[in-house]
Structures are given as C-alpha cells and as structure tokens.
N, C-alpha and C positions, 0 to 999 in steps of 0.2 A: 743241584743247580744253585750257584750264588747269583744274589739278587745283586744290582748295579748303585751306584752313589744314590742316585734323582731318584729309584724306586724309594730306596732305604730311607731318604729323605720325606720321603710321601708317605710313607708308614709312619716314618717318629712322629710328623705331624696329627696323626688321627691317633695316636696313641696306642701304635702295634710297634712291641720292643722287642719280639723273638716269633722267631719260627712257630712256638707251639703258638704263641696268640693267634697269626695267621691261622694256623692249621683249625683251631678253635671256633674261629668266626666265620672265614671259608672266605674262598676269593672274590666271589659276588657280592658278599656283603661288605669286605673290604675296599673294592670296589666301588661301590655305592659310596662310601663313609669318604673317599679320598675325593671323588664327583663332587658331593654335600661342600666340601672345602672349596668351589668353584677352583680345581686346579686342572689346566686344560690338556694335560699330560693323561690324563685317565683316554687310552682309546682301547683301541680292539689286543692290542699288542701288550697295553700297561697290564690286563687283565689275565692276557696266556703268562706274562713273565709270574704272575702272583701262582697262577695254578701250576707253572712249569715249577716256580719253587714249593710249594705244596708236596709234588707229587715225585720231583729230585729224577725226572727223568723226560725224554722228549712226550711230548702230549698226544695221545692218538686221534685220528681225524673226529671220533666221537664226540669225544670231550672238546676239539675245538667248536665244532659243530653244535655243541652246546653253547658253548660260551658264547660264538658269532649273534646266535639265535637270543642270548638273553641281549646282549648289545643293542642289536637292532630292534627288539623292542621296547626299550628304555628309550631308543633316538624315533620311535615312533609315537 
C-alpha cells in the first residue's frame, strides 16, 4: 500500500523519511508526533492509512478496532 501526497507530507514534517522509520516507531506513535505538530489532518483514517502502509495489506476488523479504540481515547 502507497501512502498519498498530504500523508508523505505529514511524515517529512515529524521527521519520518522511509517505510522502515514508520515501521520502527509504529503508527500510533507516528500518530501522536504528526497531532504534537497541531495538524488537523491527524483522524481515524490518517491513522489506518499509516497502519495500512505498515502492514502493505487491507487491515483486519482487529486491528482497526484497535486503532478506533486508541483514538477515542486520546479524544477523551
């Protein structure tokens, strides 16, 4: 899975320049780092597109169910 312009642009900003950094830091805490940046692009979807590229395949209900779950409580 390739990641889009506005992602790749949101990555260069926190200082993630390839796949393996992602892969390295993990996508919640990528996540976190690009939110820190007050960029309001960071939502539920900016987060699956990080793990869909991670993981180079569609995301199982698990794994979004994870992610949904760390979202909501960061927004709580």
């Amino acid at each position: 899975m390739e990641i889009g312009k506005v992602m790749a642009e949101q990555l260069w900003k926190v200082n993630i320049q390839s796949l393996e950094e992602l892969e390295q830091i993990g996508s919640m805490n990528v996540f976190l780092l690009v939110r820190e940046q007050g960029d309001k692009g960071t939502c539920l979807s900016f987060l699956y597109g990080l793990e869909g590229a991670i993981q180079s395949k569609e995301l199982s209900v698990e794994i979004k169910t994870e992610l949904r779950n760390f979202v909501n409580f960061l927004e709580n």
